[in-house]
Each structure stands twice: as structure tokens, then as C-alpha cells.
DSSP file (Angstrom, degrees, kcal/mol; ACC not computed):
  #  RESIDUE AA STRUCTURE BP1 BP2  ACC     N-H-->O    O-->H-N    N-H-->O    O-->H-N    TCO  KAPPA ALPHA  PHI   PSI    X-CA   Y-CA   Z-CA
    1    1 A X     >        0   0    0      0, 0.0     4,-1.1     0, 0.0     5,-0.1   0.000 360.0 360.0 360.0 -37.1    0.0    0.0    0.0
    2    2 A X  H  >  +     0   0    0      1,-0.2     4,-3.6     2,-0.2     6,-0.1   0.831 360.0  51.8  -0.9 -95.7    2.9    1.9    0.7
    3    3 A X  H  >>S+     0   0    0      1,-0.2     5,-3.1     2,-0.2     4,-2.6   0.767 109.9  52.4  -1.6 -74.7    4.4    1.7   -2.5
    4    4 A X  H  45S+     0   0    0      2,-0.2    -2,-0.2     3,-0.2    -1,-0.2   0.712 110.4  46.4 -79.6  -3.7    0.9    2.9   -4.3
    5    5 A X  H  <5S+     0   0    0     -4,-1.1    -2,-0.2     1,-0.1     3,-0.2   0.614 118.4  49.0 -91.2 -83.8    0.6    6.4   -1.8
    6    6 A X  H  <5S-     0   0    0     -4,-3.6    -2,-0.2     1,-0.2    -3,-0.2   0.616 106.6-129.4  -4.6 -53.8    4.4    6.8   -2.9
    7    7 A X  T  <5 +     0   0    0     -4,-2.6    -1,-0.2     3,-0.1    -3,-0.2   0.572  70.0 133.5  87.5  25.7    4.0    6.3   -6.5
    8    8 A X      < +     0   0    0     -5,-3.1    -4,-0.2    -3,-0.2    -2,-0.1   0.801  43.2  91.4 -96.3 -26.8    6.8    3.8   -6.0
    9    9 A X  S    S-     0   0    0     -6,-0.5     2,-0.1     1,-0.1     5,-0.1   0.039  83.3 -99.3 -65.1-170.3    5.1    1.1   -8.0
   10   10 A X     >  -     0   0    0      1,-0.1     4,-1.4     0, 0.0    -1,-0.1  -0.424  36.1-123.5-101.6-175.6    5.0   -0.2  -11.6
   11   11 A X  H  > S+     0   0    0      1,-0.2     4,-0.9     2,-0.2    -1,-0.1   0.523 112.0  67.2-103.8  -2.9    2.0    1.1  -13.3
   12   12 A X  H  > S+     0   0    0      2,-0.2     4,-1.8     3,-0.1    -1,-0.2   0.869 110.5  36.7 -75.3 -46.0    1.0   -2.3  -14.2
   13   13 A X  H  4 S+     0   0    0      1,-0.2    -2,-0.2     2,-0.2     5,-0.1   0.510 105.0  66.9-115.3  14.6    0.4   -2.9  -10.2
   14   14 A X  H  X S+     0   0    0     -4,-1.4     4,-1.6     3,-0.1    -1,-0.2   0.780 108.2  44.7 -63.4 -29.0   -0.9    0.7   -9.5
   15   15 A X  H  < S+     0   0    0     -4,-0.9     4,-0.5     1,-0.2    -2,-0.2   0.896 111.3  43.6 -46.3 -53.7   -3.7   -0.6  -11.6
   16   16 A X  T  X S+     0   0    0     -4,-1.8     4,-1.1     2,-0.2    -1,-0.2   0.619 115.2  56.9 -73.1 -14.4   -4.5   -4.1  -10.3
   17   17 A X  H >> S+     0   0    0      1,-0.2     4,-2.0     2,-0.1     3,-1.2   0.875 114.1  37.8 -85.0 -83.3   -4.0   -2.0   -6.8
   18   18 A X  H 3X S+     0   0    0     -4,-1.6     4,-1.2     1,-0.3    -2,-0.2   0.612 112.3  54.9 -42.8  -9.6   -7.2    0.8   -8.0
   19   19 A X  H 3> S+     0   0    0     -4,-0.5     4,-0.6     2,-0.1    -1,-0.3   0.843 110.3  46.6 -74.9 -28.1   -9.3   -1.5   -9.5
   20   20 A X  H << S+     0   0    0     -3,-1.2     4,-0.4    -4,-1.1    -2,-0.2   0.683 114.4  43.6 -78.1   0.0   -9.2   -3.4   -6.3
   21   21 A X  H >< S+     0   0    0     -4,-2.0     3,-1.6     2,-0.2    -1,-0.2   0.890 109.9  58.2 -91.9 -55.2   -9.8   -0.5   -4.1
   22   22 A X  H 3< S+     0   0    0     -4,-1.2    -2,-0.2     1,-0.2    -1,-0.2   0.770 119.6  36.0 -55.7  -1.4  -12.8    0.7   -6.9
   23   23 A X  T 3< S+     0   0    0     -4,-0.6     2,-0.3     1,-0.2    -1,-0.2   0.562 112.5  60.2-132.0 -21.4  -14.3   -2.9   -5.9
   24   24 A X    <>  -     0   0    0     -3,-1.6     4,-2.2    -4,-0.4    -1,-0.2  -0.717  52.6-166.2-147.0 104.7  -13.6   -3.5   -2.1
   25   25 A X  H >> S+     0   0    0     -2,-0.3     3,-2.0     1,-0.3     4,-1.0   0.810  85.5  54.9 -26.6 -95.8  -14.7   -1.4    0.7
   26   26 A X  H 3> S+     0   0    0      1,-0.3     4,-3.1     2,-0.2     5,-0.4   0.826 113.6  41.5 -22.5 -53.5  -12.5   -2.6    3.5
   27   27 A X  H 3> S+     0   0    0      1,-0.2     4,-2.0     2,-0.2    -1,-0.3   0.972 111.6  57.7 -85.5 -17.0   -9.2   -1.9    1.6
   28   28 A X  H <X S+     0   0    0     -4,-2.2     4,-2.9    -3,-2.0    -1,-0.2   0.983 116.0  37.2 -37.9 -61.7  -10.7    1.5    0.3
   29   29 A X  H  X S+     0   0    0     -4,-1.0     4,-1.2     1,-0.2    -2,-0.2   0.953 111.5  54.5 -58.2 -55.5  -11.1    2.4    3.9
   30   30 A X  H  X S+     0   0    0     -4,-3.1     4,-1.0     1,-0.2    -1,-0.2   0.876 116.1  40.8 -58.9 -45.7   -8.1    0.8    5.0
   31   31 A X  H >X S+     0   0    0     -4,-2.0     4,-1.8    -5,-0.4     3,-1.8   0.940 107.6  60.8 -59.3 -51.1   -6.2    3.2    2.1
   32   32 A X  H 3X S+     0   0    0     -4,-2.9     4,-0.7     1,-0.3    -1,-0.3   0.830 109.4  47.6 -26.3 -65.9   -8.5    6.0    3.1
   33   33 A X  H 3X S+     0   0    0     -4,-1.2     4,-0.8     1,-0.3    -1,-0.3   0.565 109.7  44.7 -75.7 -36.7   -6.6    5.5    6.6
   34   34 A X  H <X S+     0   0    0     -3,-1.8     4,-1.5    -4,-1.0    -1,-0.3   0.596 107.2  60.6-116.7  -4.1   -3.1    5.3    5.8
   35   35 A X  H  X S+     0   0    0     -4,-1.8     4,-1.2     2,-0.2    -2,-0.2   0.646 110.7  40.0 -74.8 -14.0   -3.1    8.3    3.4
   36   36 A X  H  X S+     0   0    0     -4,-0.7     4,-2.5    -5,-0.2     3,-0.3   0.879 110.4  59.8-106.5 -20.6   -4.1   10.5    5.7
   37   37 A X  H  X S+     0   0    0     -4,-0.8     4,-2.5     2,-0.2    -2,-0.2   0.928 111.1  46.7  -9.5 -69.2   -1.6    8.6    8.3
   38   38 A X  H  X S+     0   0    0     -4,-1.5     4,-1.5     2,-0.2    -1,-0.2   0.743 108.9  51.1 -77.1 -39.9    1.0    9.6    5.7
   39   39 A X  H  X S+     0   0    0     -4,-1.2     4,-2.9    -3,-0.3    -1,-0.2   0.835 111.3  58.0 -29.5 -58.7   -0.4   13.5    5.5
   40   40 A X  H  X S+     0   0    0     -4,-2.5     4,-2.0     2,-0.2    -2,-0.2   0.893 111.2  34.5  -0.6 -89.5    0.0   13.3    9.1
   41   41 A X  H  X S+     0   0    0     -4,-2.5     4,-0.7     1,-0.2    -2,-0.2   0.678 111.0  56.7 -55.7 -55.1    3.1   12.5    9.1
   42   42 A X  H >X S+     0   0    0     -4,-1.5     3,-0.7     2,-0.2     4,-0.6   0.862 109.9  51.1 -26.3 -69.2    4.3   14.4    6.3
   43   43 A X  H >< S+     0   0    0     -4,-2.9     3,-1.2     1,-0.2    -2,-0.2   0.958 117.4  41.0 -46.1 -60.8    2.8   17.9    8.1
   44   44 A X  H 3< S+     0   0    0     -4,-2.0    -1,-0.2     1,-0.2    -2,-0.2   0.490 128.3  22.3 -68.3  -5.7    4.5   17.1   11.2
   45   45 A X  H X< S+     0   0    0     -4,-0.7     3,-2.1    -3,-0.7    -1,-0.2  -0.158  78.1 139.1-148.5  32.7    7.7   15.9   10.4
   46   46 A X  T << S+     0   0    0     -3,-1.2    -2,-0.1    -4,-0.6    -3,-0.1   0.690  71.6  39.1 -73.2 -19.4    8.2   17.4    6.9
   47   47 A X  T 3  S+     0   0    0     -3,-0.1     2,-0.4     2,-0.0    -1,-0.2   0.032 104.9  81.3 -84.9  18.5   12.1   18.7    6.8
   48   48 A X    <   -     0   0    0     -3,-2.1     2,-0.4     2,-0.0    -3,-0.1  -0.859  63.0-170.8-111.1 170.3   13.3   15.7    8.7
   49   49 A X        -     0   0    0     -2,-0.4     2,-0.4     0, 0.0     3,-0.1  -0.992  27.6 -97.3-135.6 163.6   14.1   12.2    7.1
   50   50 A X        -     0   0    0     -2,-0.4     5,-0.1     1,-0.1    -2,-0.0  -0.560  35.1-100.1-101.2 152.6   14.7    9.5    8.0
   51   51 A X     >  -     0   0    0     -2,-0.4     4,-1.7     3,-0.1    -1,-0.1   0.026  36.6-120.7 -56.0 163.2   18.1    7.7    8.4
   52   52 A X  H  > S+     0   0    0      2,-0.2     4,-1.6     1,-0.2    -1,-0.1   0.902 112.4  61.3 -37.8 -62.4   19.0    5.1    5.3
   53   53 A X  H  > S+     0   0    0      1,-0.2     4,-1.5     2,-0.2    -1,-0.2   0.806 108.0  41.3 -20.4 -75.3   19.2    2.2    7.8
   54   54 A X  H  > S+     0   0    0      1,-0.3     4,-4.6     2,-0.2     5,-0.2   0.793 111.6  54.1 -88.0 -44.3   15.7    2.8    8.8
   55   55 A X  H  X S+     0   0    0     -4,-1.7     4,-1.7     2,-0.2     5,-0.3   0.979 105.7  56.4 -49.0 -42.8   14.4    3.5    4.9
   56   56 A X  H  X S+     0   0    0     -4,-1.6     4,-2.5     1,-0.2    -2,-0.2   0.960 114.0  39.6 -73.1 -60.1   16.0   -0.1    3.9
   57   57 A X  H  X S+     0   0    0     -4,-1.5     4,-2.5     2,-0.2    -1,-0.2   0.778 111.4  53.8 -54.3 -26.1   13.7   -2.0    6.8
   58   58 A X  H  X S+     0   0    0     -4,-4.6     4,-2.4     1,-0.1    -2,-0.2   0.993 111.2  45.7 -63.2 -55.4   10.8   -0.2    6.3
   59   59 A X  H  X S+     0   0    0     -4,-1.7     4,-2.0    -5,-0.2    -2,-0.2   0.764 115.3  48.0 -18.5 -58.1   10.9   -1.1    2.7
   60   60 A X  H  X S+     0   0    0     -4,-2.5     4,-2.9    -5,-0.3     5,-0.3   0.991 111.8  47.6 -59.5 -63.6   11.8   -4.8    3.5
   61   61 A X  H  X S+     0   0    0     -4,-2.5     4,-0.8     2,-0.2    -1,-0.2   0.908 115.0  47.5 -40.9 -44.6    9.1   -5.2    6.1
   62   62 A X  H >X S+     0   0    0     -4,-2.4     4,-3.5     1,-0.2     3,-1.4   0.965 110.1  53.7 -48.5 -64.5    6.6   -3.6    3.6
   63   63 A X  H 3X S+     0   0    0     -4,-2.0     4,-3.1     1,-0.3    -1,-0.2   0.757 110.5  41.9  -5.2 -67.5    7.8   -5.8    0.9
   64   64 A X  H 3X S+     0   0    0     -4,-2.9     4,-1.2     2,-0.2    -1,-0.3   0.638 112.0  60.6 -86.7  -4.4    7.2   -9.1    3.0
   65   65 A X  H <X S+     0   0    0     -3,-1.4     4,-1.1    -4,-0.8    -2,-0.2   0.899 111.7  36.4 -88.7 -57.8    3.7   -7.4    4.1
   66   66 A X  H >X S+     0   0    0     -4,-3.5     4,-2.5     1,-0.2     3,-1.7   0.989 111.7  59.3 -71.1 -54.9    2.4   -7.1    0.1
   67   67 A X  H 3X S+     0   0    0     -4,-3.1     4,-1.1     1,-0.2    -2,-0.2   0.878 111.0  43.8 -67.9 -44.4    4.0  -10.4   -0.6
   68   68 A X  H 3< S+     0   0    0     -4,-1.2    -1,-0.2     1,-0.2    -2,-0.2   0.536 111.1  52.8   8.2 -52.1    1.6  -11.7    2.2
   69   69 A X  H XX S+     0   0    0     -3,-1.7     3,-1.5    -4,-1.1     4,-0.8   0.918 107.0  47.2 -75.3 -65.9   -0.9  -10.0    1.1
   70   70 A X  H 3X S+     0   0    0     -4,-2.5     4,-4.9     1,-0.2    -2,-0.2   0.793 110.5  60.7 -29.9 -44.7   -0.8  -11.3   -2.5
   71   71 A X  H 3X S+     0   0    0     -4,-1.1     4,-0.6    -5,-0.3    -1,-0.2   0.563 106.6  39.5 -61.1 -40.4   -0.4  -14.6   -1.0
   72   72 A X  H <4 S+     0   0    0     -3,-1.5    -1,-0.3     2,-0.2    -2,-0.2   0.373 113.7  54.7-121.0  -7.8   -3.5  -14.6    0.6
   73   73 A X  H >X S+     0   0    0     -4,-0.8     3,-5.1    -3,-0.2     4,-2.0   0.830 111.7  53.5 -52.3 -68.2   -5.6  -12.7   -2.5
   74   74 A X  H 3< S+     0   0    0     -4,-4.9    -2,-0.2     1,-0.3    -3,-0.2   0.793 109.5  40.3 -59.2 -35.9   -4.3  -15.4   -4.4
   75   75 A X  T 3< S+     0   0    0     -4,-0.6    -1,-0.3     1,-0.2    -3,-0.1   0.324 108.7  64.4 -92.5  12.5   -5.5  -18.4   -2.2
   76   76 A X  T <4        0   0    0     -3,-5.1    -1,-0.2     1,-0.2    -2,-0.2   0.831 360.0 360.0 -89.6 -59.5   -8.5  -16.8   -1.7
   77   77 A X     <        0   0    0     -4,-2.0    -2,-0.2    -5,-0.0    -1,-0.2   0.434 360.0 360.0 -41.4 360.0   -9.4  -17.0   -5.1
């Protein structure tokens, strides 16, 4: 989810990510929720960044979060 508020994804899975939001409440809301999380966040803490270190594990964690995620789309289906 990350990724698609970034604009860090391909534009091949910003799609499959908005059709599935136009089509399912829960992760609409859920998006709804971490965009303004990320506004938030952004207002309050907009000239600092955060160390490298800290960039490369959130990324990883995220990473293993969406492959999860996929994982459990796919076997749902």
C-alpha cells in the first residue's frame, strides 16, 4: 500500500491496486486510513528524514507485508 501512496510502484500494479480499491470497501477504507496517516506525518515531520538504515527495513518489512498479502488474494481466489 505503501508503494501505491508513494507512486513507488510499476504502473501495471498501480492498476491491479485501483481496480481493487474501486471494488472493495474494507481496503478502500483501510487506504483512506493510511493516506491521511501519511499527510499526518508528512505535516508534522516534513524537513526531517529519516536515516537510510531505517528506509532499507521499512521497505523490506513492507515488501514481505504485500507479498503476504498477494499470497493470501491469491489463495483466496
Amino acid at each position: 500500500m505503501y508503494f501505491y501512496l508513494d507512486l513507488e510502484s510499476t504502473d501495471e500494479r498501480r492498476d491491479l491496486i485501483r481496480h481493487h480499491l474501486d471494488e472493495c470497501s474494507p481496503c478502500l477504507r483501510e487506504y483512506g486510513i493510511e493516506q491521511e496517516v501519511k499527510a499526518l506525518v508528512a505535516r508534522c515531520c516534513g524537513g526531517e528524514t529519516a536515516p537510510s538504515e531505517l528506509k532499507s527495513r521499512l521497505r523490506s518489512k513492507l515488501a514481505d507485508l504485500v507479498f503476504e498479502q498477494e499470497t493470501h488474494e491469491f489463495l483466496a481466489e
